[in-house]
MIDOSE-1310 file (N, C-alpha, C; in nm, 2 decimals, decimal comma, always signed):
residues 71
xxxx	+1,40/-0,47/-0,78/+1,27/-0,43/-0,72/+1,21/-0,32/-0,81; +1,05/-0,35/-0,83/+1,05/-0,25/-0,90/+0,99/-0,10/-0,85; +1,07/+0,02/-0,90/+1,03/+0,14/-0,77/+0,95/+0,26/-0,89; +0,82/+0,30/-0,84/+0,70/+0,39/-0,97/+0,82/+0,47/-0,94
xxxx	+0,76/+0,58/-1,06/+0,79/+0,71/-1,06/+0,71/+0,81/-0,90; +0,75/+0,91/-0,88/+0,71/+0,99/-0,81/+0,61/+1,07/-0,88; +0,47/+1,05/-0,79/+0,33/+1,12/-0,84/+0,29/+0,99/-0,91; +0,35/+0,91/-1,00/+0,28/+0,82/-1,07/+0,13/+0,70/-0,95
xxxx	+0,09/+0,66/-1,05/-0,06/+0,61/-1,03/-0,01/+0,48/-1,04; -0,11/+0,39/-0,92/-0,08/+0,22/-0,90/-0,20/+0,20/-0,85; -0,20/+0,10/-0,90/-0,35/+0,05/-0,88/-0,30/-0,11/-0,84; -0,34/-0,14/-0,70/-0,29/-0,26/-0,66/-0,38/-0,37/-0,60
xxxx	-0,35/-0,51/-0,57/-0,43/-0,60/-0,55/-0,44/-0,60/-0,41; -0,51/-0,60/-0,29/-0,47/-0,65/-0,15/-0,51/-0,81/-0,14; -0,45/-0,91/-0,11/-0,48/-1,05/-0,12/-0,55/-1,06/+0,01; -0,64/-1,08/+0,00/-0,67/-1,12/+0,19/-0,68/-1,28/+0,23
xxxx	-0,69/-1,31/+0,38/-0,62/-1,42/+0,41/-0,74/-1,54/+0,40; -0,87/-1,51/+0,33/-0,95/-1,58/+0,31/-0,96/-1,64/+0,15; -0,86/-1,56/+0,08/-0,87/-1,60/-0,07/-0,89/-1,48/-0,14; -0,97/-1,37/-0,09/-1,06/-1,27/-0,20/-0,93/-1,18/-0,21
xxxx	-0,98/-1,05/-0,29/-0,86/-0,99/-0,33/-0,94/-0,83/-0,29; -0,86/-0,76/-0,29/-0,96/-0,55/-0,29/-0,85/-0,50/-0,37; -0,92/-0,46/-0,41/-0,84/-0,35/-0,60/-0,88/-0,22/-0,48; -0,75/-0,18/-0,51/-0,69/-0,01/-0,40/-0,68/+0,06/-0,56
xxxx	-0,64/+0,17/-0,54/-0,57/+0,28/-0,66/-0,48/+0,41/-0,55; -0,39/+0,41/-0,57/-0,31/+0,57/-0,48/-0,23/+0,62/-0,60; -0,16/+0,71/-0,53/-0,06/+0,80/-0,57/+0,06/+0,78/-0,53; +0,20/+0,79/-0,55/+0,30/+0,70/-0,51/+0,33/+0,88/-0,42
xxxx	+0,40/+0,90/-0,33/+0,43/+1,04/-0,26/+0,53/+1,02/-0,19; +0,64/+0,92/-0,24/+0,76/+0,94/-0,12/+0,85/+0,80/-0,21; +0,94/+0,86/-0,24/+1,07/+0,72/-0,29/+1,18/+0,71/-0,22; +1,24/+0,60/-0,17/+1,37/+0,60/-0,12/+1,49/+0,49/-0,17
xxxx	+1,52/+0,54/-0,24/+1,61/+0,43/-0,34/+1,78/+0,46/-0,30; +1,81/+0,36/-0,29/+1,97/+0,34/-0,22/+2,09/+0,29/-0,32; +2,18/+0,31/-0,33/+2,26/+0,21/-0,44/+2,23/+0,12/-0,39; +2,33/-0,01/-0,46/+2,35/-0,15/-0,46/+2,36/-0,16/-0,32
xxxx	+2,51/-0,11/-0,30/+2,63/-0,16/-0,14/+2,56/-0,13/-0,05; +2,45/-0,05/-0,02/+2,38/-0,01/+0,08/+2,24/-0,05/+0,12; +2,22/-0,15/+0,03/+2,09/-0,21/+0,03/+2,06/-0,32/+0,22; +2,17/-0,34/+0,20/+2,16/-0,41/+0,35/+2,18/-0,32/+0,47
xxxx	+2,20/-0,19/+0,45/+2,20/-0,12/+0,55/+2,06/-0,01/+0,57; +2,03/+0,01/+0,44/+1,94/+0,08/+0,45/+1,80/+0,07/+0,34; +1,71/+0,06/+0,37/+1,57/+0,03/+0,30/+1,55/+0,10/+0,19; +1,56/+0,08/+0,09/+1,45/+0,11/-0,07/+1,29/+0,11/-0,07
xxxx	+1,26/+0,17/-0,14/+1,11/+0,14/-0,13/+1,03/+0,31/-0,16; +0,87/+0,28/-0,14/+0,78/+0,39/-0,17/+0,65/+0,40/-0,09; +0,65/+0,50/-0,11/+0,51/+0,49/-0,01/+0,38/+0,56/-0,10; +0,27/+0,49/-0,07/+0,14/+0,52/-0,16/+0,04/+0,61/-0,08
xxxx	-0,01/+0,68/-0,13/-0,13/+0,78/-0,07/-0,28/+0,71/-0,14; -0,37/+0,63/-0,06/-0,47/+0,57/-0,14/-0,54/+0,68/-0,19; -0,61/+0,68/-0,32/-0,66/+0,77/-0,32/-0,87/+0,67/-0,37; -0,88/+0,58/-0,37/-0,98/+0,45/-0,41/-0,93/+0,35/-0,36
xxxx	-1,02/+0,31/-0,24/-1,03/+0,17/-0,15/-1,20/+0,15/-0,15; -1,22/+0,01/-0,13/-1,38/+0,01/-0,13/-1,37/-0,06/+0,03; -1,51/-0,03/+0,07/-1,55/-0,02/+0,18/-1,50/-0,14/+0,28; -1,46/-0,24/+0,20/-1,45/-0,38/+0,26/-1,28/-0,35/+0,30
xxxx	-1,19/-0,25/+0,25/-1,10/-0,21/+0,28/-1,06/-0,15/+0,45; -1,18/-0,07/+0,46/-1,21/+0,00/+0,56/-1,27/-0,09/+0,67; -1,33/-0,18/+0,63/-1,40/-0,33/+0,74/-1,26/-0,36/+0,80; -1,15/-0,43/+0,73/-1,07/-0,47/+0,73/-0,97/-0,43/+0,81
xxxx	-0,94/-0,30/+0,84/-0,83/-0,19/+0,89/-0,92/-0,18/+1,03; -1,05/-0,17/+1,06/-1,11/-0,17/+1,17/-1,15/-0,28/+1,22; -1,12/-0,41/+1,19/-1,13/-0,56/+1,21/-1,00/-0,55/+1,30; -0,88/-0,52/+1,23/-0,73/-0,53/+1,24/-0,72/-0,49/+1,41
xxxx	-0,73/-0,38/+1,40/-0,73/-0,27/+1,48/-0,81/-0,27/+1,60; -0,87/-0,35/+1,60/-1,02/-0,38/+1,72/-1,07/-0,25/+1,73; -1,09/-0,19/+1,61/-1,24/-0,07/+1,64/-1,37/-0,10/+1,54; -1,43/-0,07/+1,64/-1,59/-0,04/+1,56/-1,61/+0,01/+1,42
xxx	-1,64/-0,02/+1,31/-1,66/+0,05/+1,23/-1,82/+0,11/+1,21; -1,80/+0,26/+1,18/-1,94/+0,32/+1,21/-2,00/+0,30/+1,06; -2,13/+0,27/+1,07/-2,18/+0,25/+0,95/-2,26/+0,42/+0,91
């Protein structure tokens, strides 16, 4: 799996369930990497801080969610 550096920059694809895609950009702010033997007990991974989503991102999260989005 592959895990950024901490602070490092990603810029990622969101695939949505109609075909289209939304290009995000964040900041990576949280790593949790485990050895090998412990992979099944406990989660690896990272967490991103968006810092560039476009608006259809934000449609989307309030589609999800059943809220209004205020224009």
């Amino acid at each position: 799996m592959y895990v950024p550096r901490l602070e490092g920059v990603l810029t990622m694809q969101l695939l949505l369930p109609g075909g289209g895609k939304l290009r995000l950009k964040g900041r990576v702010v949280r790593l949790q990497s485990v050895s090998q033997n412990l992979r099944g007990v406990r989660p690896s991974g990272f967490a991103v801080r968006l810092t560039e989503a476009p608006e259809q991102y934000f449609h989307l999260l309030a589609n999800l969610f059943g809220l209004r989005f205020a224009s």
